[in-house]
MIVEX-936557 format. One record per residue: residue in one letter; x, y, z of N, C-alpha, C, O, CB in turn. Coordinates in Angstrom, 1 decimal, decimal comma. Glycine has a CB too. Example, Ala and Ser with C-alpha at 12.3 -4.5 7.8 and 13.67 -1.06 7.14 Angstrom:
<pts>
[a [13,2 -5,7 7,8] [12,3 -4,5 7,8] [13,2 -3,3 7,8] [14,2 -3,3 8,5] [11,3 -4,5 9,0]] [s [12,8 -2,2 7,1] [13,7 -1,1 7,1] [12,9 0,0 7,9] [13,4 1,1 8,0] [14,1 -0,6 5,7]] 
</pts>
This chain:
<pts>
[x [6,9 -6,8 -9,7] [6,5 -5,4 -9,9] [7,7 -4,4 -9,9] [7,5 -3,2 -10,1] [5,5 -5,0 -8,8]] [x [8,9 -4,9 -9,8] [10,0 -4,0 -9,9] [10,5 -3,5 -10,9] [11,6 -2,9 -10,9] [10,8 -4,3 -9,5]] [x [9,5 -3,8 -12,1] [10,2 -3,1 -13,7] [9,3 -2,3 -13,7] [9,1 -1,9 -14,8] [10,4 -4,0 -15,2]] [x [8,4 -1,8 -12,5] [7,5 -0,7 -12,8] [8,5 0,8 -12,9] [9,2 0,9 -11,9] [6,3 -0,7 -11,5]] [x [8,6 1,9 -13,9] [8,7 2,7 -13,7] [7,9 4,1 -12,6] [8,4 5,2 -12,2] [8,9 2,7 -14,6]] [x [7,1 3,7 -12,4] [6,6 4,5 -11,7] [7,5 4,8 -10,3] [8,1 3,9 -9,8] [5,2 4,0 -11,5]] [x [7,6 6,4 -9,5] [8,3 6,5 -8,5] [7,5 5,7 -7,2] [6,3 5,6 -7,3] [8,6 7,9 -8,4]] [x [8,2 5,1 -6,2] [8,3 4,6 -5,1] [7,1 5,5 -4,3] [6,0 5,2 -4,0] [9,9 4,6 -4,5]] [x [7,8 6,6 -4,0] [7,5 8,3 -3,2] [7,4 9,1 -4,6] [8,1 9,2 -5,6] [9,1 9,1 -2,1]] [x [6,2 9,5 -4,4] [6,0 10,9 -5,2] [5,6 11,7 -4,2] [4,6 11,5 -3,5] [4,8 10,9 -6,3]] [x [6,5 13,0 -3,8] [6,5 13,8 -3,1] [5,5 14,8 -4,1] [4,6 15,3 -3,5] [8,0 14,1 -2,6]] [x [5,8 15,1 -5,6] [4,9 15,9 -5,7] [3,2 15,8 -5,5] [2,3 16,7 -5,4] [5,2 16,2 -6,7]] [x [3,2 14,6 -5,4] [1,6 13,8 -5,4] [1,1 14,0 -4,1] [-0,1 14,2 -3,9] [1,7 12,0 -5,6]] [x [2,2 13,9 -3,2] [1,7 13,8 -1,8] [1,7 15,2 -1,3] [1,1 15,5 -0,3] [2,7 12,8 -0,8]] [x [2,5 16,1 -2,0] [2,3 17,3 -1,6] [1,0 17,9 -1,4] [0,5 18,4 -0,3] [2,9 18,0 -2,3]] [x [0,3 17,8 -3,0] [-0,7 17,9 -3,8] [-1,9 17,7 -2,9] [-2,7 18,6 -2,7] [-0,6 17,0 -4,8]] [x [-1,8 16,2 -2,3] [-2,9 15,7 -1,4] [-2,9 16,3 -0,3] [-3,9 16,4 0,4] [-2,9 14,4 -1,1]] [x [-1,6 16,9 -0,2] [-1,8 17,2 1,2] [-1,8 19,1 1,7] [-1,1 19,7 2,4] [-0,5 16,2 2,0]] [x [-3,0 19,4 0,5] [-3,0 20,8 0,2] [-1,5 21,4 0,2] [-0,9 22,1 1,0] [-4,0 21,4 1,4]] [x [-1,4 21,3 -0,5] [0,5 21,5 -1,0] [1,4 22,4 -0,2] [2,1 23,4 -0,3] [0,6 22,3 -2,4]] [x [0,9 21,3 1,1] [1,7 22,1 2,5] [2,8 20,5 2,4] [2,4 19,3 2,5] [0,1 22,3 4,6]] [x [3,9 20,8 2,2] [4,9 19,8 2,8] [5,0 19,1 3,8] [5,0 17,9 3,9] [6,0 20,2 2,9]] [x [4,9 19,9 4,9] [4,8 19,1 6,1] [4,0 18,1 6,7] [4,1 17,1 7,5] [4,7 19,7 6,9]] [x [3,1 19,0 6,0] [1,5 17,7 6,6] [1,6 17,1 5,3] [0,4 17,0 4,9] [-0,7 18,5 7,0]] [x [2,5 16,5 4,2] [2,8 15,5 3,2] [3,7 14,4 3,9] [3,6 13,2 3,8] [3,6 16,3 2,1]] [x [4,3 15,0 4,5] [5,4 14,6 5,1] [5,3 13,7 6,3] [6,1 12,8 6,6] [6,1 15,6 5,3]] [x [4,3 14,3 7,0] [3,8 13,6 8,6] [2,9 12,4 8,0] [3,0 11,3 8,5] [2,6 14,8 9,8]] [x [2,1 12,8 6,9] [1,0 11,9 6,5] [1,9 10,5 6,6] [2,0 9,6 7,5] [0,4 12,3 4,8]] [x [2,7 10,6 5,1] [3,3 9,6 4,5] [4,1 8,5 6,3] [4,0 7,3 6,7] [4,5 10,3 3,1]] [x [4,7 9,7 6,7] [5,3 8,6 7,5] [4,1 7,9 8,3] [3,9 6,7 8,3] [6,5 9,1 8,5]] [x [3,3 8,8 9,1] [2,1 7,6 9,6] [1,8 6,6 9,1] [1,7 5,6 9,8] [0,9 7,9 9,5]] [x [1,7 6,5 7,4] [1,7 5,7 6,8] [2,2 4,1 6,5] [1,7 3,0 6,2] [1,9 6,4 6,3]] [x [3,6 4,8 6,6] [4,4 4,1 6,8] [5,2 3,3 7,9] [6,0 2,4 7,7] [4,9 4,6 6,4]] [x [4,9 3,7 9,2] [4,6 3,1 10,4] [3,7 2,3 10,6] [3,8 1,4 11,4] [4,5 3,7 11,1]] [x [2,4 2,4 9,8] [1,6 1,6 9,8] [1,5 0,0 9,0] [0,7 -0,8 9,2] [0,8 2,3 9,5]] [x [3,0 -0,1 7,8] [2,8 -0,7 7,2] [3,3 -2,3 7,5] [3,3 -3,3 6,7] [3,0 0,0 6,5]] [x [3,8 -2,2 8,9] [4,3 -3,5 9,0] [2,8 -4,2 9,4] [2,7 -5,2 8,7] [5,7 -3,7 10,2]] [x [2,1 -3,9 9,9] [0,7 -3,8 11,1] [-0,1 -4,0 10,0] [-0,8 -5,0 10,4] [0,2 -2,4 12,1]] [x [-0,4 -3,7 8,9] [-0,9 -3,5 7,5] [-1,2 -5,3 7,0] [-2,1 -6,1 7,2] [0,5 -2,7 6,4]] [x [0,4 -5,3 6,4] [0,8 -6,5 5,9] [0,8 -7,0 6,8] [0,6 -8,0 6,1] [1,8 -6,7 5,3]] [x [0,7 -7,5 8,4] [0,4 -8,5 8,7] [-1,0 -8,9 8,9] [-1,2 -10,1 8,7] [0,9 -8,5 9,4]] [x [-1,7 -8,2 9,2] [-3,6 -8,4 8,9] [-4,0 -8,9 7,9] [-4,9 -9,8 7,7] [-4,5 -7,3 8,8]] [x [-3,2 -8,1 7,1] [-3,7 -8,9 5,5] [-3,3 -9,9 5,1] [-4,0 -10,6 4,3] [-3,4 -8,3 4,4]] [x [-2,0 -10,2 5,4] [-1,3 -12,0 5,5] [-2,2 -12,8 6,3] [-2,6 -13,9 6,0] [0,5 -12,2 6,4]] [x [-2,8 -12,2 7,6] [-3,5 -13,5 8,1] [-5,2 -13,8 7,8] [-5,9 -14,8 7,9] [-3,3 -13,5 9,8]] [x [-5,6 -12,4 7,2] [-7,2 -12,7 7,0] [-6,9 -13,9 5,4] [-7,7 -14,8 5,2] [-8,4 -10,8 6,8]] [x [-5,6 -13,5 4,4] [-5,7 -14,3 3,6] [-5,1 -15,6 3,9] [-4,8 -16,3 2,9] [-5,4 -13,8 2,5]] [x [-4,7 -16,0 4,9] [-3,9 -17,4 5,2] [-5,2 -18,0 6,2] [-5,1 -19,2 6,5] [-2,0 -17,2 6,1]] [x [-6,3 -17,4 6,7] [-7,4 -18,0 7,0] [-8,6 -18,0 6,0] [-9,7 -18,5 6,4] [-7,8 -17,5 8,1]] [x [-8,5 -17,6 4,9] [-9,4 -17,2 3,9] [-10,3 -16,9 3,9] [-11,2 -17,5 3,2] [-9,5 -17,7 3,3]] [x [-10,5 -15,5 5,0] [-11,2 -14,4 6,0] [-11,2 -13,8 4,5] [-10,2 -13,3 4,1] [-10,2 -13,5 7,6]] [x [-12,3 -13,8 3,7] [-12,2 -13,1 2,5] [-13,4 -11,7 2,7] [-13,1 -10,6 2,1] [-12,7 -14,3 1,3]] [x [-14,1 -11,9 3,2] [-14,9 -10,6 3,6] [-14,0 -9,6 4,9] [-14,1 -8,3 4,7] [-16,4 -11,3 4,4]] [x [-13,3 -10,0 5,8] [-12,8 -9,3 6,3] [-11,0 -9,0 5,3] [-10,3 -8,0 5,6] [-13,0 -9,8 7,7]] [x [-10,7 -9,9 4,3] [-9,9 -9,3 3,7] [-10,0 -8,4 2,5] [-9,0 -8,3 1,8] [-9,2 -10,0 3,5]] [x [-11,3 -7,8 2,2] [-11,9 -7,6 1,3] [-12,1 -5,8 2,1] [-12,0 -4,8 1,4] [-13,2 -8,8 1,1]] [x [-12,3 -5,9 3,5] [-12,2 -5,1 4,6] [-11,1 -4,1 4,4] [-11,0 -2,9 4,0] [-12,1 -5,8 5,8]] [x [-9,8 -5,4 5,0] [-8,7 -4,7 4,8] [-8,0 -3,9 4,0] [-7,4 -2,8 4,3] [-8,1 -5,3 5,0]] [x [-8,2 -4,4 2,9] [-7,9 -3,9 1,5] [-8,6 -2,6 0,9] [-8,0 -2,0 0,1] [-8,3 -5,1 0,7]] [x [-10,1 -2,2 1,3] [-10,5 -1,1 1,3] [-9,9 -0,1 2,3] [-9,6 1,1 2,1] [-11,7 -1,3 1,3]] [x [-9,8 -0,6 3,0] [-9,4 0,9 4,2] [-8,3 0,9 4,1] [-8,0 2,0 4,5] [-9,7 0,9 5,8]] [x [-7,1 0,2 3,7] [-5,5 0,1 3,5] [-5,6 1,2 2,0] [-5,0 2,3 1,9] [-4,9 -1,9 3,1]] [x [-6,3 0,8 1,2] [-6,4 1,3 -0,1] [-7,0 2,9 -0,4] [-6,8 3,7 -1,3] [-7,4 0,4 -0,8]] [x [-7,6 3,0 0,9] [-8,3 4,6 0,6] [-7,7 5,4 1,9] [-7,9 6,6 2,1] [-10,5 4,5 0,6]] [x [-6,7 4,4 2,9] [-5,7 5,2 3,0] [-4,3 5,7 2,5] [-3,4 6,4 2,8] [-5,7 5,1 3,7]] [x [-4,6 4,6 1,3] [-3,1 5,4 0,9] [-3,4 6,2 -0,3] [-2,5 6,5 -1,1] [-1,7 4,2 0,4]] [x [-4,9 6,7 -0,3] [-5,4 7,7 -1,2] [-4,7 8,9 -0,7] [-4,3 9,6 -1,7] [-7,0 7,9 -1,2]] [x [-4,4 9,3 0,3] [-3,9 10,7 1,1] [-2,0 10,5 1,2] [-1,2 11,2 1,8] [-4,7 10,6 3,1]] [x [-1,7 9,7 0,5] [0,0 9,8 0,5] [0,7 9,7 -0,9] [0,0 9,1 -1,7] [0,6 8,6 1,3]] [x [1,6 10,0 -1,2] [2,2 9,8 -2,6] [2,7 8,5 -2,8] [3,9 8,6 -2,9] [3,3 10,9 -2,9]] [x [2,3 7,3 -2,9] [2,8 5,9 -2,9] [2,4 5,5 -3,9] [2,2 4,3 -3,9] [2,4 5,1 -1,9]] [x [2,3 6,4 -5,6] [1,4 5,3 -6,0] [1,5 4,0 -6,4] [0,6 3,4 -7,0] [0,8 5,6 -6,9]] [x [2,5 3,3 -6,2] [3,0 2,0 -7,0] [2,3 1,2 -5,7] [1,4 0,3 -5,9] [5,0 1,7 -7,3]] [x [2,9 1,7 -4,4] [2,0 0,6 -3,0] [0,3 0,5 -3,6] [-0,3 -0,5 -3,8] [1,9 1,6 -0,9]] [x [-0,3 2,3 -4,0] [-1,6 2,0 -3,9] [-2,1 1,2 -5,3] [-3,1 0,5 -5,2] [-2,2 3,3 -3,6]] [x [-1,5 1,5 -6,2] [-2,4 0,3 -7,7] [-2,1 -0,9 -7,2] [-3,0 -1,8 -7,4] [-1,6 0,2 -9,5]] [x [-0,9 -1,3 -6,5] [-1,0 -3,0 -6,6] [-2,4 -3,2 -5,1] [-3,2 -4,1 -5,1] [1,1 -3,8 -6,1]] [x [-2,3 -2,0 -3,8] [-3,9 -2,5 -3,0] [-4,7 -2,4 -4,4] [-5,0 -3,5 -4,9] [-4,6 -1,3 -1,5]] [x [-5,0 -1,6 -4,8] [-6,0 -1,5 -5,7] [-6,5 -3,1 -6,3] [-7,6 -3,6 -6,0] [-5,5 -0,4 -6,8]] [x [-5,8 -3,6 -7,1] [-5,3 -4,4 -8,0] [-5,3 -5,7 -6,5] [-4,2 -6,1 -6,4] [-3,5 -3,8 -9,0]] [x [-5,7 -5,9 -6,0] [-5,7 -6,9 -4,9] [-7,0 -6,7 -4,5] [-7,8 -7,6 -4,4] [-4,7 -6,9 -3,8]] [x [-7,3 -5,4 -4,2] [-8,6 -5,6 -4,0] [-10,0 -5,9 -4,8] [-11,1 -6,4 -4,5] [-8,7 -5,0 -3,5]] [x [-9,6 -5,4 -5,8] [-10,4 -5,5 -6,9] [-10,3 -7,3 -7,0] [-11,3 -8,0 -6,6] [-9,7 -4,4 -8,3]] [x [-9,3 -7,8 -7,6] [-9,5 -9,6 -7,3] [-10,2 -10,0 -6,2] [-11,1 -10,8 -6,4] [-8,1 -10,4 -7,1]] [x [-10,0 -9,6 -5,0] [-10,4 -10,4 -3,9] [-12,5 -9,7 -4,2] [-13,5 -10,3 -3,8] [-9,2 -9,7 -2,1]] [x [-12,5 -8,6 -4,8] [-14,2 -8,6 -4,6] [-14,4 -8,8 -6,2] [-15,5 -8,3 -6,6] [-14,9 -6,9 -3,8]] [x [-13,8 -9,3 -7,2] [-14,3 -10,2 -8,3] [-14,0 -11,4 -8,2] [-13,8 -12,0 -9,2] [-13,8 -10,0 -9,4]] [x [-13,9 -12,2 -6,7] [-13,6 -13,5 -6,6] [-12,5 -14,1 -7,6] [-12,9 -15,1 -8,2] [-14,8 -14,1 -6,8]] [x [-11,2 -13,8 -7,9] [-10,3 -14,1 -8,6] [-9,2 -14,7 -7,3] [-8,0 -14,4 -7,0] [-9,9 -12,8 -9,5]] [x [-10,1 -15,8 -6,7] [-9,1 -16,3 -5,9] [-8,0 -16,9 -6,1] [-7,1 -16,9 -5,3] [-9,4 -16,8 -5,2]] [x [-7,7 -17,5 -7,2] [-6,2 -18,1 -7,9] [-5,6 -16,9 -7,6] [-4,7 -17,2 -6,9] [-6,1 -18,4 -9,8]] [x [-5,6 -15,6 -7,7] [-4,7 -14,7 -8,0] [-4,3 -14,1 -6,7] [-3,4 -13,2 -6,7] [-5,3 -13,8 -9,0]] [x [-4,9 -14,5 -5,8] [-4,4 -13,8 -4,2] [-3,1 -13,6 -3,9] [-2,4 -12,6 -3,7] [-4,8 -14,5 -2,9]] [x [-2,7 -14,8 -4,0] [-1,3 -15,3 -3,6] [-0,2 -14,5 -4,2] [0,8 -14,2 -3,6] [-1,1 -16,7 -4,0]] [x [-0,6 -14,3 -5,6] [0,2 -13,2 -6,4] [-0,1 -11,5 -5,9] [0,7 -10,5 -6,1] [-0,2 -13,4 -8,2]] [x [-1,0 -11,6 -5,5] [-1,0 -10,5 -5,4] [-1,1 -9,8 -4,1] [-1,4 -8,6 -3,9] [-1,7 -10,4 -6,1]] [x [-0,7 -10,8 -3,4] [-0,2 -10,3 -2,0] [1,3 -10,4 -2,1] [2,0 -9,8 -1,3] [-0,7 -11,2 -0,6]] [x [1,8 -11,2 -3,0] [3,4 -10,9 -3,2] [3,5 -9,6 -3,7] [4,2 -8,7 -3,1] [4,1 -11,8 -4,2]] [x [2,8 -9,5 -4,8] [3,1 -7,5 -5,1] [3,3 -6,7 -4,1] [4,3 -6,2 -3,7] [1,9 -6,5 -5,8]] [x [2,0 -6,7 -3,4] [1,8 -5,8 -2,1] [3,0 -5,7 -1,2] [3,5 -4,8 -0,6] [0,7 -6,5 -1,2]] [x [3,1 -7,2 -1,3] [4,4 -6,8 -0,1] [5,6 -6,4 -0,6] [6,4 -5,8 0,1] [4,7 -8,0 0,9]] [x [6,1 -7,0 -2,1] [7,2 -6,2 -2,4] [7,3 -4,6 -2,4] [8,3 -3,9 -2,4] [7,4 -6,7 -3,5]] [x [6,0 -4,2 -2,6] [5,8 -2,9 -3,4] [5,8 -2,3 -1,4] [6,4 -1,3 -1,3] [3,8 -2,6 -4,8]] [x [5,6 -2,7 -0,7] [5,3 -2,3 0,7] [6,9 -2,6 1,4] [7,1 -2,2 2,5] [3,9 -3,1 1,4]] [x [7,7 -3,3 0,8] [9,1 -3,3 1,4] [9,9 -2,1 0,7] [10,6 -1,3 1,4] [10,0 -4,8 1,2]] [x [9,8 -2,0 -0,2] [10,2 -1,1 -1,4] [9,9 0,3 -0,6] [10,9 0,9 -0,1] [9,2 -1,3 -3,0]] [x [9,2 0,6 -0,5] [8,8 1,7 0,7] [9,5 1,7 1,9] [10,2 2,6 2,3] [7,3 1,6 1,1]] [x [9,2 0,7 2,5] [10,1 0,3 4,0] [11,5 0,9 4,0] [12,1 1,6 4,8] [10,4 -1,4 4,4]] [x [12,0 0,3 2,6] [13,6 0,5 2,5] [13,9 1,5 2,4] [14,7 1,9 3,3] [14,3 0,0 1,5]] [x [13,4 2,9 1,0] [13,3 3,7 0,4] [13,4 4,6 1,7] [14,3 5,3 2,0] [12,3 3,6 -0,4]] [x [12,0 4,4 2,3] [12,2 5,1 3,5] [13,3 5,3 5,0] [13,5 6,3 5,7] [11,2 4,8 3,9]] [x [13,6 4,0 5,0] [14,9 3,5 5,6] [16,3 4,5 4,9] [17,0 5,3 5,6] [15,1 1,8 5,1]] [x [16,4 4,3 4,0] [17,5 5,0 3,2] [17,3 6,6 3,8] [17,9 6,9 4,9] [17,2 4,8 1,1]] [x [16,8 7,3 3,4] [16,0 8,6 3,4] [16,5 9,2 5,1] [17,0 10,3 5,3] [14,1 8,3 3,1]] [x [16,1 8,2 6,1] [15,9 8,5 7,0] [17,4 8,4 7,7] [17,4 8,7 8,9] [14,8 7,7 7,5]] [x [18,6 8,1 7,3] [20,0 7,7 7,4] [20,5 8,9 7,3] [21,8 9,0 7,4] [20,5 6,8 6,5]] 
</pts>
């Protein structure tokens, strides 16, 4: 997913959501982003037990919280995972928990950088 052009952080996006007050853009996303190691690991183990209803779980509430932050590259690839996992496209999990997590380190780092 890294030849996506789309930005990492869209600050204007997250502004936007976040009644175009910066700060509470700003607090959002990082909650966000503290949350994401805790994220990806729930979701690594409900799909490595093939907990498909409760990963089906995860994936909605991961997904409609990153409705409230400017992430959109993290949120199409949940999207795009969850949508497989509730059209039963189980061949495709595996791929598409690699997105997730690249698209969710990509953030980690981004944010890492930023925070230096």
């Amino acid at each position: 997913m890294t030849e996506n052009k789309e930005l990492i952080i869209d600050w204007e996006l997250a502004t936007k959501l976040a009644g175009n007050k910066r700060d509470l853009a700003e607090e959002m996303l990082s909650i966000m982003v503290k949350s994401l190691p805790y994220e990806l690991e729930t979701i690594k183990i409900a799909l490595a037990t093939h907990d498909i209803a409760t990963l089906a779980k995860l994936l909605h509430k991961f997904r409609g919280g990153l409705s409230y932050c400017g992430l959109p590259r993290l949120k199409n690839a949940a999207t795009a995972f969850e949508t497989a996992v509730k059209t039963n496209q189980l061949s495709t999990l595996a791929k598409h928990y690699s997105d997730l997590e690249e698209e969710m380190l990509l953030v980690l780092q981004l944010n890492d950088q930023t925070a230096k």
